[in-house]
C-alpha positions in Angstrom: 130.6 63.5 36.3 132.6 66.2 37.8 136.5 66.6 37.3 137.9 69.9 38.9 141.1 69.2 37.3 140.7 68.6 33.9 142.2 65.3 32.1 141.2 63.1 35.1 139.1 60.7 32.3 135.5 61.6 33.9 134.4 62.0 29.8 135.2 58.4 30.1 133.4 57.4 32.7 130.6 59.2 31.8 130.1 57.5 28.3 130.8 54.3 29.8 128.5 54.4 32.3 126.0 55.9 29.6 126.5 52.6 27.3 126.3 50.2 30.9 122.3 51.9 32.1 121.2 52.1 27.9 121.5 48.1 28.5 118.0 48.2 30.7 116.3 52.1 30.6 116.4 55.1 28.3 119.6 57.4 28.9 120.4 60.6 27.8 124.1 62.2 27.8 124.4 65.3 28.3 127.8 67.3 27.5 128.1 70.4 29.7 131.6 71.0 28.6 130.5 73.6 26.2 134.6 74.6 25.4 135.4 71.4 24.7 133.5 68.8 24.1 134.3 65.4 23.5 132.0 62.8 24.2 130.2 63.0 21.6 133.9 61.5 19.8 133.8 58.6 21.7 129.9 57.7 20.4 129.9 59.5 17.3 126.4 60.0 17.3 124.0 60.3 14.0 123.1 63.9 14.6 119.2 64.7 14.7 119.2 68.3 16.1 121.4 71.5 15.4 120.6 74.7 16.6 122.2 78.4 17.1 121.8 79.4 20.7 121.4 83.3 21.4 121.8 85.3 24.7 119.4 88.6 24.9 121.6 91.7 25.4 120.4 95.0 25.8 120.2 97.9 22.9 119.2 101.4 24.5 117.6 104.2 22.8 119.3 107.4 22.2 116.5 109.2 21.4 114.7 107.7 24.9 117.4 107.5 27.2 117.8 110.2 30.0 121.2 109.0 31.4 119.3 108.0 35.0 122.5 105.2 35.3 119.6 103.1 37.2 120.2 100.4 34.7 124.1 100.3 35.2 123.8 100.7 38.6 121.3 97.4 38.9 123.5 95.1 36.7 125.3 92.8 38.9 128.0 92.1 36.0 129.0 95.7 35.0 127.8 95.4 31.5 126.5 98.8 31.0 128.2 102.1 31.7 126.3 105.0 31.6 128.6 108.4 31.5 126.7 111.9 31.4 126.1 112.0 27.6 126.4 108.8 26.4 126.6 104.7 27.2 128.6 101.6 26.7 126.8 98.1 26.3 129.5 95.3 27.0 127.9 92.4 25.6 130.3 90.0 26.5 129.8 90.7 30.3 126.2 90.1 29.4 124.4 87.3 31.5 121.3 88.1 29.3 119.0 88.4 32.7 116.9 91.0 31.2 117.3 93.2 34.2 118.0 96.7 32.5 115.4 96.0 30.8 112.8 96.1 33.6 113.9 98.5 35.5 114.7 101.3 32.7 112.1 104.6 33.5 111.8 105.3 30.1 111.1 102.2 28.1 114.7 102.9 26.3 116.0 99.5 26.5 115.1 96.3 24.1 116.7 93.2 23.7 118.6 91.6 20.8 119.4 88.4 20.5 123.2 87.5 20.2 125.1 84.0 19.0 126.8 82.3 21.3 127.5 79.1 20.4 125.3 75.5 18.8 123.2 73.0 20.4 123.4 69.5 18.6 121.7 66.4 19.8 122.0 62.9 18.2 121.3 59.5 18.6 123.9 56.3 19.4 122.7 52.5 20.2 119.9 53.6 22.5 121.7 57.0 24.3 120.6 60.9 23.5 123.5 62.5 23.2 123.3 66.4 24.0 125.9 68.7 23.8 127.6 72.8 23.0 130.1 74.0 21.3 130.7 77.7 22.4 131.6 80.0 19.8 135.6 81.3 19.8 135.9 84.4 21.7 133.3 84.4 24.2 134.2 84.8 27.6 131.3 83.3 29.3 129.8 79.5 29.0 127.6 79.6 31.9 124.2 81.0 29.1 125.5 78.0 26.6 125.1 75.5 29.4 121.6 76.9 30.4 120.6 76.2 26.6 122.3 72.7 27.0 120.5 71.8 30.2 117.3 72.6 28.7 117.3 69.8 26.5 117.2 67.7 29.6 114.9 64.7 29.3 113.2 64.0 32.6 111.3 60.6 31.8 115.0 59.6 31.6 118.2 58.5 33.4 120.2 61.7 32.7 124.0 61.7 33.2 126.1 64.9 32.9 129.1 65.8 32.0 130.5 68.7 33.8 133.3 71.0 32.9 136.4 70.6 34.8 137.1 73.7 37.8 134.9 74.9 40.1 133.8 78.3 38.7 130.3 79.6 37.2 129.8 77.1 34.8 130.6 74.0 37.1 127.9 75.7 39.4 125.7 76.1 36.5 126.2 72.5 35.1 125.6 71.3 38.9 122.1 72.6 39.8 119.8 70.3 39.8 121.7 67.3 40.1 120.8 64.4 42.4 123.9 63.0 42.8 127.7 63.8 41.7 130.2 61.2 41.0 133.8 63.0 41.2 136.6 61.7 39.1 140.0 62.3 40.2 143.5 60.8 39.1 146.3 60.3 42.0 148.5 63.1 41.6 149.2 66.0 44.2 147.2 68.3 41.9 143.9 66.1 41.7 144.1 66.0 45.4 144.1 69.5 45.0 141.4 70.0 43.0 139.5 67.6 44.5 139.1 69.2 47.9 137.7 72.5 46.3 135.3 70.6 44.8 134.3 68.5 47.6 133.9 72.3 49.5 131.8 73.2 46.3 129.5 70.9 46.7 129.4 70.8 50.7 128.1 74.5 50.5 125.4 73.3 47.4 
């Protein structure tokens, strides 16, 4: 289910189209609203799974490091600045790609993992019910989601619940999909919203 604008009630058509299929096949619900998620309040499911998830962000060694910048220049989402003596690791610009990593000369950088949020599955009537809560403060949900979407049962009928907008983490939500049902309400600005995601998903 897909929104752009948010409040448009695709949460509701997601669960009740979730409750209609677990009539005949298995069904798993999968909540990629990691900043708010809600479905699981409609179907209050009996939780069987929780789980921390982590992103990997880099750590560099001082004693290793010779200041080459190669691994600040390489990172796509400026999360390391290298200045002549010293370095800054923003971990919150971190997409956790492991990049730095690879291409460091000097086998200075490692990898810790950080928290960024929980992964809870449960159970209601016949549905799997998957989704994350991000942690308070993080600016990215796009590594949550991943951690979601790997949860995804593929012997089953799958139905996700995207994020409303049409940013990273709708993108992130989106691939894979077979088909996208887009839920809309009839106001100027769900038209709006609407049309940029009906672009999105032309150029997808």
């Amino acid at each position: 289910m897909l929104p752009g604008k948010g409040g448009t009630g695709k949460t509701t058509v997601a669960v009740n189209l979730a409750l209609s299929l677990a009539e005949n096949e298995k069904v798993q619900l999968i909540d990629c609203d990691v900043e708010e998620p809600n479905a699981y309040i409609f179907l209050k499911p009996e939780i069987t799974e929780r789980k921390k998830a982590f992103i990997p962000v880099p750590d560099i060694d001082k004693e290793k490091c010779i200041y080459c910048k190669k691994c600040g220049e390489a990172c796509e989402f400026n999360a390391i600045a290298i200045l002549p003596k010293n370095f800054i690791i923003f971990n919150e610009l971190c997409h956790g790609c492991g990049l730095c990593t690879l291409i460091c000369p000097k086998n200075a950088i490692t990898e810790n993992n950080r928290e960024i949020g929980i992964v809870e599955k449960g159970i209601f009537y016949k549905i799997e019910v998957v989704y994350g809560t991000l942690n308070i403060g993080e600016a990215m949900s796009s590594p949550l989601i991943n951690v979601v979407k790997d949860k995804i049962d593929h012997n089953k009928t799958v139905i996700i619940d995207a994020p409303p907008g049409a940013a990273c983490h709708v993108i992130e939500t989106l691939c894979g999909s077979d088909y996208c049902i887009l839920v809309t309400e009839p106001t100027p600005f769900g038209l709006y919203d609407l049309k940029i995601v009906v672009e999105l998903l032309d150029k997808l």
